[in-house]
N, C-alpha and C positions, 0 to 999 in steps of 0.2 A: 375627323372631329374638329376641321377647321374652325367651322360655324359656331361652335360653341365659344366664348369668351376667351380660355384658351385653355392647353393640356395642363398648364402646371395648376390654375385653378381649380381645374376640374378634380386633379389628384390629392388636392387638399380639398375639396367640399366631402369628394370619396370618404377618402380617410375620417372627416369630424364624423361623419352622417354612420360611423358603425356604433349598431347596438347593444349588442355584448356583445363582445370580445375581447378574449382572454390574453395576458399580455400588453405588449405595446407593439407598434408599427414603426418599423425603420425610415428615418426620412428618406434615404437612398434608394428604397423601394420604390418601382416605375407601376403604373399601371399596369394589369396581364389583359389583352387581349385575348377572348374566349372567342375562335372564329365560327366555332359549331354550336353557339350558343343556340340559334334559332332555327334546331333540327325537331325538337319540338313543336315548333309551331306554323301556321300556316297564315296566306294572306288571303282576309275574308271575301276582296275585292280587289282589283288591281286600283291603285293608289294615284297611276297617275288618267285616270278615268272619272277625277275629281281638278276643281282649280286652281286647289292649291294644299298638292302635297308633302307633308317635311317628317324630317328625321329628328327623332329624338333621342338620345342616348340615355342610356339602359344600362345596368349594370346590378352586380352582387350586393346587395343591401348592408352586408357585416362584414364585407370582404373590401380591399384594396384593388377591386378590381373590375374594369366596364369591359361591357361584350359587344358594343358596337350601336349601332340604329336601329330604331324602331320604327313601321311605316305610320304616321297619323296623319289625318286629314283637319286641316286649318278652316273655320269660318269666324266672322266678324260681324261688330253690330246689325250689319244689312240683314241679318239671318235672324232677329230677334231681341237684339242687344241695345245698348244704349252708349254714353258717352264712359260709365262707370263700372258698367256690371252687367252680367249675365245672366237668366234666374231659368236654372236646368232642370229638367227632369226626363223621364222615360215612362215610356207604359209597356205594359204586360205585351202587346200587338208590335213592338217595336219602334215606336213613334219615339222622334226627338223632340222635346217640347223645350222651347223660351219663350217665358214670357219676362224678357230683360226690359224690352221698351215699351211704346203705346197700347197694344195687340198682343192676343194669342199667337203664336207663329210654331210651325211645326212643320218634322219631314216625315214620310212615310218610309222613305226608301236610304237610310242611312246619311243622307244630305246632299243626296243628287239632286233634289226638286223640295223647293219650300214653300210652302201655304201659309196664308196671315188673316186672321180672320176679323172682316171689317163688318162693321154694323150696319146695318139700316134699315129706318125705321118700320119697314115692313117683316122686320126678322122681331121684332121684339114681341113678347109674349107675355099675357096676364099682369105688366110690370107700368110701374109708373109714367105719365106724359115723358119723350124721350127728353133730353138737355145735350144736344151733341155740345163738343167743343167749342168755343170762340175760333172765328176765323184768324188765323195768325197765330196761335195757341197749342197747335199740334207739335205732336213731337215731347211733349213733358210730361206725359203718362208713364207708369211703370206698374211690375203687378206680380203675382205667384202664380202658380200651378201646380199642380198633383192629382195624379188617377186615385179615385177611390177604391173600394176593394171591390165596387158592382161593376168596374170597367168606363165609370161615368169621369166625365175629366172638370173639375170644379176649380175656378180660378175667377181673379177680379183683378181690377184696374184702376190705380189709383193717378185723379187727371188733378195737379194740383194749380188752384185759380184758374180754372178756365172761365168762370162766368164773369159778369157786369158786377154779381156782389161779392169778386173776391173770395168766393168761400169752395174749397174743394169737393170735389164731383166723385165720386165712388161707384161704378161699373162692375156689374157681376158675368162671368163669359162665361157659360155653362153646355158643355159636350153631352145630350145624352146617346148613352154607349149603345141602347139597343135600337133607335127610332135615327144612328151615326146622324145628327144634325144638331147645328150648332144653337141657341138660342144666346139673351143678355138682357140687363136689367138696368135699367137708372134706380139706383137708392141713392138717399140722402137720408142718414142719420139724426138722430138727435146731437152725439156726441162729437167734438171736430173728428177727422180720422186724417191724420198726418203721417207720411214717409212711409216707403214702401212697404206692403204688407208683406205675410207671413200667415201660412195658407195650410190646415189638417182637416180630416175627416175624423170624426168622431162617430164610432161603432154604433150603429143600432141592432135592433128598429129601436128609432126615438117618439119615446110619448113624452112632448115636450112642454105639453099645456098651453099654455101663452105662445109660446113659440111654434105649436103646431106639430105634425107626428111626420114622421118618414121613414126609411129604408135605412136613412143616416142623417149626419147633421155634418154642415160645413161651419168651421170656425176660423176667421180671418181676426188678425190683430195687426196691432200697428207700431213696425216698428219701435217710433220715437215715442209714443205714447203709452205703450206698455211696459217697455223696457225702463222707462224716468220716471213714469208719472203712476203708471197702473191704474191707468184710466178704462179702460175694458177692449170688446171687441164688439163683431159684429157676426152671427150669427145665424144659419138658414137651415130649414128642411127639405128645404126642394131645390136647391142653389142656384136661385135666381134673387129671390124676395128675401133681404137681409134686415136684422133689429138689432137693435141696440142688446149689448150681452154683457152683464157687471162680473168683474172678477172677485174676490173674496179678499180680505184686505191682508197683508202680508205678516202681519202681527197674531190672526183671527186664531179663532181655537175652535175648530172645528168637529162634530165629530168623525168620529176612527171606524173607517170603513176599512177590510181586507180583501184587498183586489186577486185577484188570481192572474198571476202572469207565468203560467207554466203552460202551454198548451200543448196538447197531447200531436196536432200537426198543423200544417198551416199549408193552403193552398200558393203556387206561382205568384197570386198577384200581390201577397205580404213582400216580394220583393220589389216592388214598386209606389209602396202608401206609407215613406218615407217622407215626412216633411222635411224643408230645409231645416235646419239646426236650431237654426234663430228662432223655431219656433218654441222650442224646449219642451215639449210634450211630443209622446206618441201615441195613436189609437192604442188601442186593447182590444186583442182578439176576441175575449172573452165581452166584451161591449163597453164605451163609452174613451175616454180620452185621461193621459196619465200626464201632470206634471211634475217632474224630480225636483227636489231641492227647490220648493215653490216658494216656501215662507221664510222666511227671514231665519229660523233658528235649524233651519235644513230640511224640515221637514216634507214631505209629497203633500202635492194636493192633486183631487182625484175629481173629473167628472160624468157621471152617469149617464145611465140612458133617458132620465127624464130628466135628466141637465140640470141638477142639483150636484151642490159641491159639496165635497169630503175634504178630511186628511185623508190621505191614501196608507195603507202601510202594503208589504205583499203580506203571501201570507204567513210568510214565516215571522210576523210584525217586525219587519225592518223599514227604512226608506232604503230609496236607490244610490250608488256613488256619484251618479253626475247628473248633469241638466240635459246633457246631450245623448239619449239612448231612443233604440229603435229594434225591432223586430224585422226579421225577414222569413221567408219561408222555411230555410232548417230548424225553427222555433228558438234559433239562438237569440237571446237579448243583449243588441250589442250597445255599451255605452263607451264614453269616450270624456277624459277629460285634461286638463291643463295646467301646467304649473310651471311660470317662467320659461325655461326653452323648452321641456319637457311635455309629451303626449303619452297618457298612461289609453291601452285601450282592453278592457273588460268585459268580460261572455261570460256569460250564464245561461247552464241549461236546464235549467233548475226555480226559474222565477224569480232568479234575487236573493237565493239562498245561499249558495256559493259561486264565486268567481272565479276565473282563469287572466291570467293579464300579461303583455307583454308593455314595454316603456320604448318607446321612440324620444334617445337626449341626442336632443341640435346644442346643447352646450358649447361643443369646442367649436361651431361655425354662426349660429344665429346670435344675435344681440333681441331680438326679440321676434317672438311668432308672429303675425299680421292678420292671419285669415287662416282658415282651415275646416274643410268637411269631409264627409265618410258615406261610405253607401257600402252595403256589402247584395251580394247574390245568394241565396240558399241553394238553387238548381244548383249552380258553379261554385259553391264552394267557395266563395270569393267574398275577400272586403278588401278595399281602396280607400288609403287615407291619403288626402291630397293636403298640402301644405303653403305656403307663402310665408316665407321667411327675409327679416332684414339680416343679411347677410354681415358680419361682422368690416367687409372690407365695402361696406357700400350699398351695392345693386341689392334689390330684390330678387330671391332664387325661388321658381315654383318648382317643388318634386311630388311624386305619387309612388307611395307603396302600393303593392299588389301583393295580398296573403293569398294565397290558394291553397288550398286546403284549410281552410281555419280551424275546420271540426276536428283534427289530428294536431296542427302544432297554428301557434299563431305569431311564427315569425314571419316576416314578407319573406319573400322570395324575389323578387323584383325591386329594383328603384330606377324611378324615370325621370329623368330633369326636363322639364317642360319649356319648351322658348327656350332663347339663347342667357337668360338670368342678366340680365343686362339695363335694368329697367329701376328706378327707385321710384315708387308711387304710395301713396296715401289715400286711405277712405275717407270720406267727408268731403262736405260742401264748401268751396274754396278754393282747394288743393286746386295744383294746375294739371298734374298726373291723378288720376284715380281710379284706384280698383276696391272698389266699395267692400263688396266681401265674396269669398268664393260658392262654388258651386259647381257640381258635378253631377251625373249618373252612372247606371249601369244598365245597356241593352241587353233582352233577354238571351244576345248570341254571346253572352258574355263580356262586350266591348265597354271600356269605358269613354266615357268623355267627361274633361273637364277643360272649364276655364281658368286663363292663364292673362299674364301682361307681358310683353318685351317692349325691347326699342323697332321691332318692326310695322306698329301699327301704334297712332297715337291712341286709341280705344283697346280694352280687355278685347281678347281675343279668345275661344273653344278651338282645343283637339279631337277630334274621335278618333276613337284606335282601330287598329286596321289589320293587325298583327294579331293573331287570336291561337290559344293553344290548342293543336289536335285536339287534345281530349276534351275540349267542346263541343266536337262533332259529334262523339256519340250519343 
């Protein structure tokens, strides 16, 4: 455990990082080494058949106590990323997807081989005269991603001042799943569209009117723009050809529609049509798009299949506990929220009716959280809540819970210290270090990946795990 910062750090990050437990911990207490810990599990690939393999250390989540290294595979902005940030996801086929930088980019084959997908003008389809970039201009794009639940991969690009008028360029990348070929769009909006987006499918089929019908509807927002200002988004049925889409005003008093959020099952690909966080809404199985804690006095706001907006309540007329919930194929509805050091994380199998909850307190080690997201698996039984914490003595420490089994008990089982924790960085523009905000997935073999920061690379750097428990095989 050389590599890591050092043993005695580690046995006090240990020790803050338990979640109940009863008692207290003797400081004379040494770390136990578990040398049979990874009799369970297997390695999905050989580790060093990649270019750069490392060791993570692992250990008991409520215990005083690590088992040793785990195999992950390292990549870097070359693979999708940027100066700041990484922007992950997975599909249902296996595919790793970033779109952290200019391009779509993605692996088919766990990150042996990466595709990035470039435009030109003879690729563009039923969409506006093209606007490629200003020459000298490349490189300042950024963008999201996510598979929808038809297998179609819907994501855009935001290219900020690349023309002569100064004014930002907005690029639509659209995968369709059954014709596997890529098309893209020049839009240009009525409304500006600032800082990187934040990227959901919205359930159909949509009768959208004005906006047109489809299979689904794509809804992109903007960062800085919806988060300050609530200025809106931009919207599509075909995920190419995007308009202008007004949000409801945060005061409004809408009517009171009762959504259904209990679904009776849900197919593989609900474990993959997880938006990032920051988008704060989930599809709805049942159709259309939910957002928690929308209005200003808590309440949901709900939109339908012909892209009209509600207050949302479920149906038992409640709102949800957080901003940050999401569905996966076990029909669990998992939400997730925060308070000061603390990660409360919430399942309901039941639509919002009653709740199960476990608390993740960084009290005795974080001064404050930084970044954090969640992805869970319904196949595997699994949810992953990856964190970024300022460390009471300093550096930035990235860890990842692993629940397995969540549908019987939702304590982790697992805790991974990510990179060497060696790193102090900041989100925003300015900063000289920067890890914007996190992000991770889950492949459908069960592996996770996420992004992380150390001192070994001046840019956010991605893990994928490599280490995979037997009981994935069957």
């Amino acid at each position: 455990m050389g590599w890591y910062r050092s043993k005695e750090h580690l046995i006090a990050l240990s020790t803050a990082l338990v979640m109940i437990l009863p008692g207290c911990l003797e400081e004379s207490i040494l770390i136990e080494e578990r040398e049979d810990w990874d009799s369970d599990y297997y390695l999905i690939e050989p580790p060093e058949t990649h270019d750069d393999p490392r060791n993570f250390t692992v250990g008991h989540p409520s215990k005083n106590e690590t088992w040793g290294n785990a195999s992950w595979i390292v990549f870097g902005n070359e693979h999708g990323g940027n100066c700041c940030e990484h922007y992950l996801a997975a599909t249902k086929e296996g595919w790793i997807l970033n779109f952290g930088g200019e391009y779509p980019t993605w692996s088919e084959d766990r990150g042996h081989t990466w595709q990035e997908y470039l435009p030109s003008i003879f690729s563009q389809i039923g969409c506006l005269e093209p606007k490629p970039t200003v020459p000298g201009q490349e490189g300042l794009g950024e963008g999201s991603i996510v598979q929808a639940t038809n297998g179609d991969l819907i994501s855009m690009g935001w290219f900020p001042y690349p023309s002569s008028s100064g004014a930002d360029q907005f690029y639509a990348f659209f995968y369709d799943s059954e014709d596997q070929e890529w098309s893209w769009c020049f839009n240009r909006t009525p409304e500006p569209f600032y800082d990187r987006s934040w990227q959901v499918e919205v359930i159909g089929p949509i009768n959208g009117g004005l906006y047109g019908n489809g299979p689904y509807a794509s809804l992109v927002i903007s960062n800085f723009w919806h988060q300050v200002q609530n200025i809106g988004g931009q919207i599509s049925t075909d995920g190419l050809n995007y308009d202008y889409f007004g949000f409801p005003d945060r005061n409004d008093n809408l009517d009171i529609l009762e959504v259904d959020l209990n679904p009776e099952s849900l197919g593989q690909e609900w474990d993959f049509t997880k938006p990032h966080k920051e988008m704060r809404a989930f599809p709805v199985p049942s159709g259309g798009l939910y957002f928690p804690n929308y209005f200003v006095d808590g309440r949901d706001a709900f939109l339908d299949t012909s892209l009209n907006w509600w207050t949302g309540v479920t149906l038992n007329g409640s709102s949800l506990p957080s901003q940050y919930c999401a569905f996966d194929s076990s029909t669990a509805l998992h939400c997730v929220n925060t308070e000061g050091t603390s990660l409360l994380h919430m399942i309901s199998w039941d639509g919002g009716e009653t709740w199960g909850n476990h608390t993740y307190n960084l009290s005795e080690e974080a001064t404050e959280i930084e970044e954090w997201e969640f992805h869970s698996s319904g196949v595997h039984d699994l949810f992953v809540l990856n964190v970024r914490f300022q460390s009471s003595d300093g550096p930035d420490v990235d860890v990842a819970w692993h629940v397995r089994g969540f549908s019987e008990s939702m304590e982790p089982d697992m805790m991974t210290f990510l990179g060497q924790g060696d790193l102090d960085s900041t989100s925003g523009a300015g900063n000289d270090i920067r890890f914007d905000f996190a992000s991770m997935g889950i492949m459908p073999d069960g592996g996770a990946f996420i992004a992380y920061h150390d001192s070994t690379d001046p840019d956010p750097l991605f893990g994928v795990e490599v280490l995979i428990p037997k009981s994935y095989m069957s």
